[in-house]
C-alpha positions as CSV (number, residue, x, y, z in Angstrom):
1,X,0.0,0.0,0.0
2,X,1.2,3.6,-1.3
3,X,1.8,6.2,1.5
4,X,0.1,8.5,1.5
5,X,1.7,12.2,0.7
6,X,2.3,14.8,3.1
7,X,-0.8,17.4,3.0
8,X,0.7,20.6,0.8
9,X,1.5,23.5,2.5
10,X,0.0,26.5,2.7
11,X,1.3,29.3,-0.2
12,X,2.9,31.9,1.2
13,X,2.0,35.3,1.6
14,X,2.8,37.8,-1.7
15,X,5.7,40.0,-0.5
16,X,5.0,43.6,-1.7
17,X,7.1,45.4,-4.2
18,X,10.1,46.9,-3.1
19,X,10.8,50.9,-2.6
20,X,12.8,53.4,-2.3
21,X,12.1,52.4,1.6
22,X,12.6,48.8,1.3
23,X,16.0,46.6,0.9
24,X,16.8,47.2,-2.5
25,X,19.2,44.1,-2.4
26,X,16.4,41.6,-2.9
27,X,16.1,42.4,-6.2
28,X,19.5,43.0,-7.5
29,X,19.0,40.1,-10.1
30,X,21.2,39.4,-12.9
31,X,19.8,40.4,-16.5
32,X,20.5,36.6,-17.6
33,X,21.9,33.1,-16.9
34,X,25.2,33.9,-18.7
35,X,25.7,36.9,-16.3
36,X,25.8,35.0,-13.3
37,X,27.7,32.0,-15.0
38,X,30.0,34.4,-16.2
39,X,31.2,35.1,-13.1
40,X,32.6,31.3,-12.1
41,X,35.1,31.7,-15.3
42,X,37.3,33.6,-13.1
43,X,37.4,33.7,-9.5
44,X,39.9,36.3,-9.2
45,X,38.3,38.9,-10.7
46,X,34.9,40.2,-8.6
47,X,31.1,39.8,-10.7
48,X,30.2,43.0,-12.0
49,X,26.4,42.9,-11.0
50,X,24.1,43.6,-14.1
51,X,20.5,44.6,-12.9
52,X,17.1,44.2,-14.4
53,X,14.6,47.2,-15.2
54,X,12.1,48.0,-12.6
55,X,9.2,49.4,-13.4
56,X,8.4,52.5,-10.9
57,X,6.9,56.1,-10.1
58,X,9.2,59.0,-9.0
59,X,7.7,61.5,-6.6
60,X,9.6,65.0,-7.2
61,X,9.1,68.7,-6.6
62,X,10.2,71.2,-8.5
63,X,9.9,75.0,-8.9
64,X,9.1,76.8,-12.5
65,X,10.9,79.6,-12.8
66,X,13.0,79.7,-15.4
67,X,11.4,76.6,-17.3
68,X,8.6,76.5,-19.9
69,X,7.0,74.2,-18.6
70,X,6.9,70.3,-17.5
71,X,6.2,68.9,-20.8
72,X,9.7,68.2,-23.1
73,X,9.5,71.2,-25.9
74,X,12.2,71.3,-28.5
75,X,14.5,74.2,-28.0
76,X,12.8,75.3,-24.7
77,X,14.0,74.4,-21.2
78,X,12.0,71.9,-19.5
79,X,11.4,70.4,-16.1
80,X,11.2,67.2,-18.3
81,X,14.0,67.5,-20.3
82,X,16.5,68.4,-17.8
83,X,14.5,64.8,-15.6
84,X,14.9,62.6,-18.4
85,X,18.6,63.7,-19.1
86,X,19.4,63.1,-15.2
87,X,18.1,59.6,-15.8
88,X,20.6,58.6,-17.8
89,X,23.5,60.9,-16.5
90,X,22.2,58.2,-12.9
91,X,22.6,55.1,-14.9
92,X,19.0,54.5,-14.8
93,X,18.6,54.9,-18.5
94,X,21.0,53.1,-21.0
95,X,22.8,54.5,-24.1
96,X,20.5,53.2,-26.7
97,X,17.1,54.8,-24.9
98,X,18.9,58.5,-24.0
99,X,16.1,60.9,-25.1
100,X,13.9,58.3,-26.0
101,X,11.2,58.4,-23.6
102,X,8.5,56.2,-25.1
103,X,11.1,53.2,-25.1
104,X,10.9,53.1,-21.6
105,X,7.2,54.1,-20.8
106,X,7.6,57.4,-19.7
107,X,4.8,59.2,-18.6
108,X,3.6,61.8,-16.0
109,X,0.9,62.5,-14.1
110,X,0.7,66.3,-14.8
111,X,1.7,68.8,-17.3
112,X,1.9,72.3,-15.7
113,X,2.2,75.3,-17.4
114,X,5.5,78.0,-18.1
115,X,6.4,79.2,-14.7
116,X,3.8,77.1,-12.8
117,X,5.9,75.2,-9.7
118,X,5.1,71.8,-8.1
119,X,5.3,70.4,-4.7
120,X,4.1,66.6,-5.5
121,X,4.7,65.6,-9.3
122,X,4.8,62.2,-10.3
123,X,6.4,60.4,-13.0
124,X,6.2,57.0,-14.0
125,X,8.5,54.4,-16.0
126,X,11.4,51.6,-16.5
127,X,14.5,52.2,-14.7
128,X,17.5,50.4,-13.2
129,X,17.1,51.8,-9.7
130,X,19.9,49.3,-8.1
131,X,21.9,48.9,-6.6
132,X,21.5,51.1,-3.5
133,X,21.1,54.9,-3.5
134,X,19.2,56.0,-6.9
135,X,17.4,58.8,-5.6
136,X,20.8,60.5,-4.3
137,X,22.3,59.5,-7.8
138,X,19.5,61.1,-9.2
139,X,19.5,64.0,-7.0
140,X,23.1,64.9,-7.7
141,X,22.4,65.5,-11.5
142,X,19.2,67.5,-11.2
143,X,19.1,71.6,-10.5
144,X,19.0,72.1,-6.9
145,X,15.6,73.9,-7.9
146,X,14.0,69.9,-8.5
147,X,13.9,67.5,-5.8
148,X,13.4,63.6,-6.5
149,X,11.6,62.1,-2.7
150,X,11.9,58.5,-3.5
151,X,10.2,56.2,-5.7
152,X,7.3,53.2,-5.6
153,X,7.4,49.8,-7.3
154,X,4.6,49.4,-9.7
155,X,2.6,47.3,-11.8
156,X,3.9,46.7,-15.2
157,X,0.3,48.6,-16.9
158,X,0.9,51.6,-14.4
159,X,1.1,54.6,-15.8
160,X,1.0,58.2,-13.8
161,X,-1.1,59.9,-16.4
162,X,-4.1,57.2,-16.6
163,X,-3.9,55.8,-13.1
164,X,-4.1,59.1,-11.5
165,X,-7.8,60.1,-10.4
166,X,-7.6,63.5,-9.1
167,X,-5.5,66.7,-8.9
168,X,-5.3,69.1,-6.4
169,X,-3.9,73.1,-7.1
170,X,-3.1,75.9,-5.0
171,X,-3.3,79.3,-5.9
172,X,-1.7,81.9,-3.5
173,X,-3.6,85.2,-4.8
174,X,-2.0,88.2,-2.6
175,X,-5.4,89.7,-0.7
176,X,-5.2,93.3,-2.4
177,X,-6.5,91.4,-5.8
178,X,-10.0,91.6,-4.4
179,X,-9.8,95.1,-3.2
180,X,-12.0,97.1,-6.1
181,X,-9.8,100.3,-5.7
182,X,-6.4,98.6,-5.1
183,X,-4.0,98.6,-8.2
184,X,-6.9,100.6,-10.2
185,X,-6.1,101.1,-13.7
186,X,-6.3,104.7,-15.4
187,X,-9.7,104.9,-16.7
188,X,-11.2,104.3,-12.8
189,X,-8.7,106.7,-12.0
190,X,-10.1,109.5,-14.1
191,X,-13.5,108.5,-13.1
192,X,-13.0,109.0,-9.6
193,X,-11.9,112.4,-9.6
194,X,-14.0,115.4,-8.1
195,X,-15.7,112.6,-6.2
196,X,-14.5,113.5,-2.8
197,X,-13.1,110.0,-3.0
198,X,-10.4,110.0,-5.2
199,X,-8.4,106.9,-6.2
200,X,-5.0,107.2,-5.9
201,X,-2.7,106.8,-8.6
202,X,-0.3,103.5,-8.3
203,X,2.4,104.8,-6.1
204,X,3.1,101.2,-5.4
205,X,4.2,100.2,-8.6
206,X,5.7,103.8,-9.3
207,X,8.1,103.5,-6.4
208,X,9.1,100.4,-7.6
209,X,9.3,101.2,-11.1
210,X,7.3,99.0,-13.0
211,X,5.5,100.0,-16.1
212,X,1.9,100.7,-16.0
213,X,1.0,101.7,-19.4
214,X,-2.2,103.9,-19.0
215,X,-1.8,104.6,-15.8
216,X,1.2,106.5,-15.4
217,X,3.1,108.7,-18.4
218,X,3.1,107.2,-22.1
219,X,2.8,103.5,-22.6
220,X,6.5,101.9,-22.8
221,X,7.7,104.6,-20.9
222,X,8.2,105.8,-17.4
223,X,7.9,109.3,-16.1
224,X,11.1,110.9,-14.3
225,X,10.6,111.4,-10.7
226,X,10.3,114.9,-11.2
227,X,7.0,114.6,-12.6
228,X,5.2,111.8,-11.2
229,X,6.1,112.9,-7.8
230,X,7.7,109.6,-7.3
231,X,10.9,110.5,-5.3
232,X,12.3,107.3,-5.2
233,X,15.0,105.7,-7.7
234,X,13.6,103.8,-10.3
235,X,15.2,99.8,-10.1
236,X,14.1,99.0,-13.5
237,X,11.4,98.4,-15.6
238,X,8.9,95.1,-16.0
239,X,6.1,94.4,-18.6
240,X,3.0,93.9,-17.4
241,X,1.4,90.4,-17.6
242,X,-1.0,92.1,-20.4
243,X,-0.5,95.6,-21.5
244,X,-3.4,97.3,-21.5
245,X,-2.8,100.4,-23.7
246,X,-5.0,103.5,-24.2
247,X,-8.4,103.3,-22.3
248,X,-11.1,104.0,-23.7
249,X,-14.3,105.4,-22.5
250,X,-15.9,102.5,-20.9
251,X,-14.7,101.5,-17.2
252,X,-15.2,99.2,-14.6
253,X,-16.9,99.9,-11.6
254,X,-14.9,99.8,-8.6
255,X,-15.9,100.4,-5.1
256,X,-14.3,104.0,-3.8
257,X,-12.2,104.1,-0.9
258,X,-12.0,106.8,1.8
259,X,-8.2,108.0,0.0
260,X,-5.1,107.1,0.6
261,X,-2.7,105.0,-0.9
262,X,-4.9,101.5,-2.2
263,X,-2.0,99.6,-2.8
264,X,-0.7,98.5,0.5
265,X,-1.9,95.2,1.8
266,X,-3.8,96.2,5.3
267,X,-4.9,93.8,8.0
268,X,-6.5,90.6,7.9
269,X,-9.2,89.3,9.6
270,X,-9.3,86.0,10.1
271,X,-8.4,83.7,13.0
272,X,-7.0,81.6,11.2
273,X,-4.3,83.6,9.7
274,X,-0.8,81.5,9.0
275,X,2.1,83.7,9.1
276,X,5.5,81.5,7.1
277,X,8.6,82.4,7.7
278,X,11.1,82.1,4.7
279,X,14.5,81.7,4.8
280,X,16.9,84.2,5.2
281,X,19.4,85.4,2.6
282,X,22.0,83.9,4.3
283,X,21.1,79.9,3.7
284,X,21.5,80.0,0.2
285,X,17.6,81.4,-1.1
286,X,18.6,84.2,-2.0
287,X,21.1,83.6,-4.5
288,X,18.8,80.6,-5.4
289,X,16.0,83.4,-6.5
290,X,19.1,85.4,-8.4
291,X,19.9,82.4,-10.2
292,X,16.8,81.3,-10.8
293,X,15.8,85.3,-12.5
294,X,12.7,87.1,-13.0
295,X,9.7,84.2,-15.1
296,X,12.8,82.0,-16.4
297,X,14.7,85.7,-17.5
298,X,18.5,85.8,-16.8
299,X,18.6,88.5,-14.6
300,X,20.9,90.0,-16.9
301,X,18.1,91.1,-19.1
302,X,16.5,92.5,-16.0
303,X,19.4,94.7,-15.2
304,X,19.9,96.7,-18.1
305,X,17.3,99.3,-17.1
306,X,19.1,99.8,-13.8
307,X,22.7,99.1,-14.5
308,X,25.0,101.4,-12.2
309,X,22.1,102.1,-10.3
310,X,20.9,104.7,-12.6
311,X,18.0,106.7,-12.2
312,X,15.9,106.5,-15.8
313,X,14.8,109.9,-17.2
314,X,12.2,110.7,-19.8
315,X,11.5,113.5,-20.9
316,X,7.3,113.9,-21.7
317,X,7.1,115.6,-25.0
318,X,3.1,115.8,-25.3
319,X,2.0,118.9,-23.5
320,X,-1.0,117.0,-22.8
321,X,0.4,114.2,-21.0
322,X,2.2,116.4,-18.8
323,X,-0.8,117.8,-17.7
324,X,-2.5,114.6,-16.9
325,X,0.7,113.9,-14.7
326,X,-0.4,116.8,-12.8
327,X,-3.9,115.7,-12.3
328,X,-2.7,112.3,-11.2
329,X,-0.3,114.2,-8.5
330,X,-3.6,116.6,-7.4
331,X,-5.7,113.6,-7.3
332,X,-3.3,111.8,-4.5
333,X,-2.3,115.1,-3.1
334,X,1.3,116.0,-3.0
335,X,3.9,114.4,-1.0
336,X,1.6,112.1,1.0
337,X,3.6,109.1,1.8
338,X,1.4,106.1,1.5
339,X,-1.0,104.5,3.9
340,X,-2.4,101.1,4.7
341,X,-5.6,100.3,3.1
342,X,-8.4,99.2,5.5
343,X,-9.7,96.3,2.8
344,X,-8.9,93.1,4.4
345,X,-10.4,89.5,3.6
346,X,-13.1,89.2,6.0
347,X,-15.9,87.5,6.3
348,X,-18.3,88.5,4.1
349,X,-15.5,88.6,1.4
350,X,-14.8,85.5,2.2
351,X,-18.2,83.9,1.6
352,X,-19.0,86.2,-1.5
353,X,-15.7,85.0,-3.3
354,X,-15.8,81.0,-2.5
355,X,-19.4,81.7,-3.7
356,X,-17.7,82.7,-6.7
357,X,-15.4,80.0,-6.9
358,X,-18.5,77.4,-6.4
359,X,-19.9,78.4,-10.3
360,X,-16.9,76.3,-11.2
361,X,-17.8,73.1,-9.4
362,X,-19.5,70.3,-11.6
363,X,-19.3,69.4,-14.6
364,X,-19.2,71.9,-17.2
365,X,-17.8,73.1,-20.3
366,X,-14.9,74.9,-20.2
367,X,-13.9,76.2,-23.7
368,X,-13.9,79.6,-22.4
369,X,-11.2,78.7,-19.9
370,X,-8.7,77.4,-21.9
371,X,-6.6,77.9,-25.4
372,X,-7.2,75.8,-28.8
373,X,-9.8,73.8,-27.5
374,X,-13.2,74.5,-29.3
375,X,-16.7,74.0,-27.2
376,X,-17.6,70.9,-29.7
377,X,-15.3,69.2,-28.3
378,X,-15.5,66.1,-25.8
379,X,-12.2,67.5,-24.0
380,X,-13.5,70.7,-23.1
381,X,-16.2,69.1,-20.6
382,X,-13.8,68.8,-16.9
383,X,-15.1,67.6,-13.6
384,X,-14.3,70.5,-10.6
385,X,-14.7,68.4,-7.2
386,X,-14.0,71.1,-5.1
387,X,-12.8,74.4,-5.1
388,X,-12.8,76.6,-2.0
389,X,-10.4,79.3,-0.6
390,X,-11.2,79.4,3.4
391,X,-7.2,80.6,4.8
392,X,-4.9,83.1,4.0
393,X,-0.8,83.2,5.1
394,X,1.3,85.7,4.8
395,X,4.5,85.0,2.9
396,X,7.0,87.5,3.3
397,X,5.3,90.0,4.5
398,X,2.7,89.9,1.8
399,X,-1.1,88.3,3.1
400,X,-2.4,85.5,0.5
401,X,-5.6,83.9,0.0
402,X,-5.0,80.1,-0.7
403,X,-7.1,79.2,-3.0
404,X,-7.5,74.7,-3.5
405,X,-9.2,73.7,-6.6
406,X,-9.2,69.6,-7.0
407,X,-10.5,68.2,-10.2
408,X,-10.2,64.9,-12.4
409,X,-8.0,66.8,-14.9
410,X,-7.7,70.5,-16.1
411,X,-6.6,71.7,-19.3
412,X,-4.1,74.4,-20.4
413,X,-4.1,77.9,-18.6
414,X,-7.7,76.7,-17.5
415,X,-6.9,77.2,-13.4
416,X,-5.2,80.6,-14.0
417,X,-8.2,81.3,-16.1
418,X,-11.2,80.9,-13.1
419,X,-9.1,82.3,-10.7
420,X,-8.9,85.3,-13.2
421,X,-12.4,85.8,-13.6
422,X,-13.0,85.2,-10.2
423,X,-11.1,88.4,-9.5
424,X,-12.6,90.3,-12.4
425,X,-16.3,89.8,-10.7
426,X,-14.6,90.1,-7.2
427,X,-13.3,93.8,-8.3
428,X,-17.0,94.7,-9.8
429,X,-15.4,94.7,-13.8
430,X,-17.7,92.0,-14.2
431,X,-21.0,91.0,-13.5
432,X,-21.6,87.8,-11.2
433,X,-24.3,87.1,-13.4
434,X,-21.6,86.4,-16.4
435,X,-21.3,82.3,-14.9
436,X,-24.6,82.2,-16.6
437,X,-23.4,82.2,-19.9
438,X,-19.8,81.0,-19.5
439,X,-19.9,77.3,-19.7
440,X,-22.5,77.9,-22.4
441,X,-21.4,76.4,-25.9
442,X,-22.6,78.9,-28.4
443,X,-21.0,81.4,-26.3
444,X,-17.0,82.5,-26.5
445,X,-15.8,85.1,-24.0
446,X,-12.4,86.1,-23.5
447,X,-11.3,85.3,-20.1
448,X,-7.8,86.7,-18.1
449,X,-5.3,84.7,-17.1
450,X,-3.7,85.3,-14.0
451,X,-0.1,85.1,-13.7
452,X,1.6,81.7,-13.3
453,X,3.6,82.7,-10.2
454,X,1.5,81.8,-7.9
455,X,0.2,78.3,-9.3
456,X,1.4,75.3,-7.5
457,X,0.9,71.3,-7.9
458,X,0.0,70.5,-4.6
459,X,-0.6,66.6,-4.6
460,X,-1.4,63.6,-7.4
461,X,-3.6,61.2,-6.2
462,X,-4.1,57.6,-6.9
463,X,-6.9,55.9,-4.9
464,X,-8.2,53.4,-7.1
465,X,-4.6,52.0,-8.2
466,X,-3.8,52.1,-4.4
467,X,-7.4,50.3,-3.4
468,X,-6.5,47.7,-6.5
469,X,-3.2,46.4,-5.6
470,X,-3.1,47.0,-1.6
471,X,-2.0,43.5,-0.9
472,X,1.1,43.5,-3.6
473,X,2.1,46.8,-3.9
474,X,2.9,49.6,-1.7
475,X,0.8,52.5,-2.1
476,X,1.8,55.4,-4.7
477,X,1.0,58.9,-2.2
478,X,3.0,61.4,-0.9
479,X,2.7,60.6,2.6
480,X,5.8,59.3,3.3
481,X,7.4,62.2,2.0
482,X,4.9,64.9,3.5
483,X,7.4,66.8,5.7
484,X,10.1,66.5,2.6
485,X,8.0,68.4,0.6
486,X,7.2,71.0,3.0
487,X,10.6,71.7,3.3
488,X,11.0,72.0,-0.1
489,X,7.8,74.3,-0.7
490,X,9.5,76.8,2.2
491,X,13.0,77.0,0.6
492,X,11.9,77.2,-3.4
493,X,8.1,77.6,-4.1
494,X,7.2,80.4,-1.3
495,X,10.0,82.6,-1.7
496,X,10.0,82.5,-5.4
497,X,5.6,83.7,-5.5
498,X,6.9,86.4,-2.6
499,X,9.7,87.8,-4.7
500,X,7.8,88.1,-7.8
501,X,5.7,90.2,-6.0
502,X,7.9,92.5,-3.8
503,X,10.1,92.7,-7.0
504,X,8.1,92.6,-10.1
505,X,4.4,92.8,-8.9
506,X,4.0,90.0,-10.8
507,X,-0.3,90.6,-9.5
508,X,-0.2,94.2,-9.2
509,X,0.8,94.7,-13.1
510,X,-2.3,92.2,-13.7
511,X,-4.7,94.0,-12.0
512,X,-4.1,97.3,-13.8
513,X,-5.1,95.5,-17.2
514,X,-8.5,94.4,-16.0
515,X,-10.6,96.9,-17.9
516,X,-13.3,96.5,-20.7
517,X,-11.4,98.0,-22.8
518,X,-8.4,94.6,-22.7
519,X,-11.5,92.7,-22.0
520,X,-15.5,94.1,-23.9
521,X,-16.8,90.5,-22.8
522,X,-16.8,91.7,-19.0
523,X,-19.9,93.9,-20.7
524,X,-21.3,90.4,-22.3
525,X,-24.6,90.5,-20.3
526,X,-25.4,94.1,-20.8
527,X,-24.7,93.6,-24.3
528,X,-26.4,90.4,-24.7
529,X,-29.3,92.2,-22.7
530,X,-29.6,95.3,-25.1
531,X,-29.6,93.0,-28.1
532,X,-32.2,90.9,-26.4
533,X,-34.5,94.3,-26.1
534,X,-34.0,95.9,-29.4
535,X,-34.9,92.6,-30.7
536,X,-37.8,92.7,-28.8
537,X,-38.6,95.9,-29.7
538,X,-37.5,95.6,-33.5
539,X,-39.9,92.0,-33.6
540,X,-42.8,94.1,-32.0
541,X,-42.7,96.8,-34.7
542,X,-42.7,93.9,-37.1
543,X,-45.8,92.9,-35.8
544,X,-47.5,95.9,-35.0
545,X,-46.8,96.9,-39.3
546,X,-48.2,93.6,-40.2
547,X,-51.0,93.8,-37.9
548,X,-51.8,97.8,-39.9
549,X,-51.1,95.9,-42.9
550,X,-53.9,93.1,-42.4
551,X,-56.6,96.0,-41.0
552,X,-55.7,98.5,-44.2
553,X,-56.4,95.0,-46.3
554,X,-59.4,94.3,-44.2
555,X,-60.7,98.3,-44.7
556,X,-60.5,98.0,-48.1
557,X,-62.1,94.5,-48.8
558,X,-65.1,95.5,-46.8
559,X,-67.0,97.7,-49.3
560,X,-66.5,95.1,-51.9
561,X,-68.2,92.8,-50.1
562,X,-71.1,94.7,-49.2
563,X,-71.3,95.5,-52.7
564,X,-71.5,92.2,-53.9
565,X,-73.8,90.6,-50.5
């Protein structure tokens, strides 16, 4: 009689992919049989380990200034570029796949915009990530402006653009944006005077000299000191995010304020204020900001306005213009230094902009909030799961409103696009009532787009892939690497938004182009309104001739009928 076999024993349980956490020695693997044959041929000499591809997501941060962007553009720095050339410079890219990102799955879980920074980007592909110490490897090839955290094992059909479900923004919008009167542009100016509550020309920006074209002097040019009544030196010059050129005769409507200088940032009122602290010069920030430039610009190109510290003179040849000087100087009264404005983001602002900021929730059609992407089609419709903007911290010096939008995906310039509206209906140059017609199809409007400076990338996420493959993979989130990326967002992201600002006004110029003249759809509804009534009326007059025309028929055929009864 047989005997009977042992019972089988249990399977063991599926050890989970290995990380950037994990030993790493496990699965140092020869490529093939011959490699680990190859080493008994000679004892003496030591195996030169060869090591198979892994298939893996990167978690990095970076900042944008001074790229174009994440996604690889020919002839344009790229955050992309400059990652997949560090790839092979760390050995985790061969020879025969250098700039060949398709050969080794490359894909990304995001594609921000020129100048737009991240804290939490994720990338996705086939690497050889042994032995021991890729992400310093890494790390040592890449600007110190991008930051590699670590990296997950994956499945083989993981990819960071499908598999990612949802994408969450931050906006840091300095408070004085939603202030009607601060940063007005000329054409409120000239409105306001013999008021009794005249808005004050832009000393701000003066001071600082930045070009306001329309505001201040001839467009392209500054005044001299002498006749702007702006006493101190002039550091340089910076274009505007859009010009906005002669006004006309229409204007916005914003709210008049009791004086004073509008421009300064005032008190906040919120409990809940965060107050960051960035680094001093002295650790390195500062020269990391001069390195970095002005929106990718070498500072070089900034410095020729101001080189030897010169102050710039232009002499106003219109008789006219000089005049209007003089009314800008009468109008904020002469030699009255600056004061704090009393606008702060209280309560009631607070609930009228997330109000706002709610239109965008849903799913809509956002053609009007983006670039080359018609209404017909499918791509234009984007899920908004959330976008609120309940705290504000002060960077810097400077108070900002942080505004979280999270949606499935978003398209090109379409965040800095709400947000811009947002702001345009915030400072009363457009009517709230406009979100009625915006995600409409048959209707185009031409929308502003904030400046990039203070977009971030806050967080991918991956929920489904993580709730798939819980048992045999380690999850693909940012959690392990939360307090890395804080760090990082202190030392690079913060102090780069504050310095645009303080330097350039990267907002302030913005603001000052929000007119109907840059932008007649603000006047959309009243426009679409008075078209609406003179068809009415031009539809009634239609019928009330035709209705003359059947009685005058009806006068004349009665006799004849008589006649012939």
């Amino acid at each position: 009689m047989a005997a009977a076999s042992p019972p089988p024993s249990p399977p063991s349980a599926k050890r989970p992919k290995m990380s950037s956490s994990s030993d790493p020695e496990a699965d140092a693997e020869p490529t093939s049989p011959s490699a680990a044959a190859g080493a008994g041929a000679d004892p003496g000499q030591p195996r030169r380990p060869r090591y198979k591809r892994r298939k893996v997501a990167i978690l990095l941060g970076y900042c944008g200034a001074g790229y174009q962007g994440m996604q690889k553009n020919p002839g344009a720095r790229t955050i992309e570029g400059d990652l997949e050339e560090a790839l092979y410079q760390a050995g985790a890219v061969p020879e025969a796949d250098r700039a060949a990102p398709r050969r080794y799955d490359w894909a990304r879980a995001a594609r921000t915009d020129k100048g737009v920074s991240a804290a939490a980007q994720v990338v996705s592909g086939r690497f050889y990530v042994d032995p021991p110490g890729f992400i310093d490897r890494l790390n040592a090839q890449l600007a110190p402006q991008i930051r590699a955290y670590g990296y997950v094992r994956v499945t083989n059909s993981f990819s960071a653009k499908k598999f990612c479900d949802r994408r969450r923004y931050l906006y840091l919008l300095p408070v004085f944006a939603l202030d009607p009167s601060a940063h007005p542009d000329r054409e409120a100016v000239m409105a306001s005077m013999g008021s009794g509550g005249e808005l004050t020309k832009c000393l701000e920006c003066s001071e600082r000299g930045r070009k306001v074209p329309g505001a201040m002097g001839r467009e392209g040019k500054l005044p001299s000191p002498g006749e702007n009544g702006a006493d101190a030196p002039v550091e340089g010059t910076v274009d505007s995010h859009d010009e906005s050129g002669s006004i006309g005769d229409v204007k916005c409507d914003p709210t008049i304020s009791d004086g004073g200088n509008t421009s300064a940032h005032g008190e906040l009122g919120l409990s809940s204020n965060e107050k960051l602290d960035l680094p001093a010069s002295g650790d390195g920030t500062e020269a990391g900001n001069a390195e970095l430039g002005s929106n990718g610009v070498p500072d070089a190109v900034h410095s020729d306005a101001s080189i030897g510290n010169e102050e710039i003179k232009v002499e106003a040849t219109d008789t006219e213009e000089k005049v209007q000087c003089m009314d800008f100087e009468k109008s904020n009264g002469e030699g009255k230094p600056p004061t704090k404005s009393p606008f702060s983001y209280t309560n009631e602002v607070k609930e009228r902009f997330n109000r706002i900021l709610k239109y965008y929730v849903g799913t809509h059609n956002f053609h009007n909030f983006t670039t080359r992407t018609k209404a017909e089609d499918p791509a234009a419709k984007r899920f908004i799961i959330s976008f609120a903007a309940d705290r504000v911290v002060s960077l810097d010096g400077i108070d900002f409103i942080r505004c979280e939008v999270v949606g499935q995906s978003f398209m090109l310039h379409q965040i800095r696009k709400m947000i811009g509206l947002a702001v345009a209906v915030m400072r009363n140059c457009a009517p709230e009532s406009i979100y009625d017609v915006a995600f409409r199809k048959d209707v185009n409007l031409n929308v502003p787009t904030a400046p990039e400076v203070g977009l971030y990338l806050d967080e991918c996420m991956f929920t489904s892939y993580n709730k798939k493959w819980k048992d045999s993979h380690e999850a693909v989130s940012m959690e392990p690497y939360y307090e890395e990326a804080e760090e990082f967002k202190i030392k690079y992201i913060f102090p780069h938004i504050a310095a645009m600002e303080h330097k350039e006004g990267a907002v302030a110029l913005w603001l000052h182009s929000l007119n109907n003249r840059n932008y007649p759809d603000f006047r959309y509804m009243e426009t679409a309104c008075a078209e609406a009534k003179v068809g009415a009326e031009v539809a009634a007059d239609d019928e009330a001739k035709v209705g003359a025309e059947v009685d005058s028929i009806e006068e004349v055929q009665m006799p004849g009928d008589n006649v012939s009864e």
